[in-house]
C-alpha positions in Angstrom: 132.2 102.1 52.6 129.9 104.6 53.8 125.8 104.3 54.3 123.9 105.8 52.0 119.8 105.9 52.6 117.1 105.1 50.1 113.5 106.2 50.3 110.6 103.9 49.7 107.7 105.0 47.9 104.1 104.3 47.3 104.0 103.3 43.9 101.7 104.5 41.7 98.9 101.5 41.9 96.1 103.4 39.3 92.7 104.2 40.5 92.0 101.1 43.1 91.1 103.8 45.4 92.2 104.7 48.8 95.6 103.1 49.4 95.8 102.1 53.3 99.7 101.0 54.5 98.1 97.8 56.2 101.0 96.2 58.1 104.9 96.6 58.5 106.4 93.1 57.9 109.7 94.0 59.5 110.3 96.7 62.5 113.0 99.5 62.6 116.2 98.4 63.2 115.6 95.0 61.5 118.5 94.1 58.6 116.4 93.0 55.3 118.1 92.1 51.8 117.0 93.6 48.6 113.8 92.1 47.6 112.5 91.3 50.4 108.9 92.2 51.5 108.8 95.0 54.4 104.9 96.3 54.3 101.9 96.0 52.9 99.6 98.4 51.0 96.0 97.5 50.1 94.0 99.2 47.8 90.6 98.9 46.7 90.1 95.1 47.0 94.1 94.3 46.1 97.1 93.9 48.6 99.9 94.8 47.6 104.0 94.2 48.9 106.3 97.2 49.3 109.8 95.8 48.7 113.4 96.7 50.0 115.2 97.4 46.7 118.4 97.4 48.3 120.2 95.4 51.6 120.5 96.9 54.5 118.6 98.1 57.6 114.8 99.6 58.0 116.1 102.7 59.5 112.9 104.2 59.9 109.0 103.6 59.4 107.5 107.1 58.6 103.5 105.9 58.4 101.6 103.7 60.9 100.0 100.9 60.3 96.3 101.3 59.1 97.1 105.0 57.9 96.3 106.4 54.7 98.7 106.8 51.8 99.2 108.3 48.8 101.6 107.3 45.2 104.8 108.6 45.8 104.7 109.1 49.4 107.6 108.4 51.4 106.4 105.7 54.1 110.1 104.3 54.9 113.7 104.5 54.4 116.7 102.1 54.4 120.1 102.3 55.2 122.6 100.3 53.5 126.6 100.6 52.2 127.7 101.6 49.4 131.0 99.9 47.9 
């Protein structure tokens, strides 16, 4: 097996406005399984989860909490094994 890492994105959320990553639900180095809820994003008046659409561990958090974001920026990444 070797680790492979997967970027997470904003998702494109329409025109809600600003999109602010409000909390990290999990820290770096934590192990999460896929689906599970790692952040936060609200926009507008919504709140929004970012989920981990694979297994494996929150390598690195590349946004602060309470920062600005934007669709399709990369605010994470997670390592996992492939088979």
């Amino acid at each position: 097996m070797s680790a492979v890492e997967y970027e997470i994105r904003v998702p494109d959320l329409g025109n809600l406005g600003p999109i602010c990553l409000s909390s990290w639900l999990v820290e770096e180095g934590d192990e999460v399984q896929a689906g599970d809820r790692i952040a936060e994003l609200l926009a507008g008046p919504a709140t929004f989860d970012v989920s981990s659409p694979i297994s494996g561990r929150l390598a690195r958090c590349l946004v602060d909490e309470e920062q600005p974001v934007h669709a399709g920026q990369v605010v994470a990444v997670i390592e996992g094994d492939t088979d």
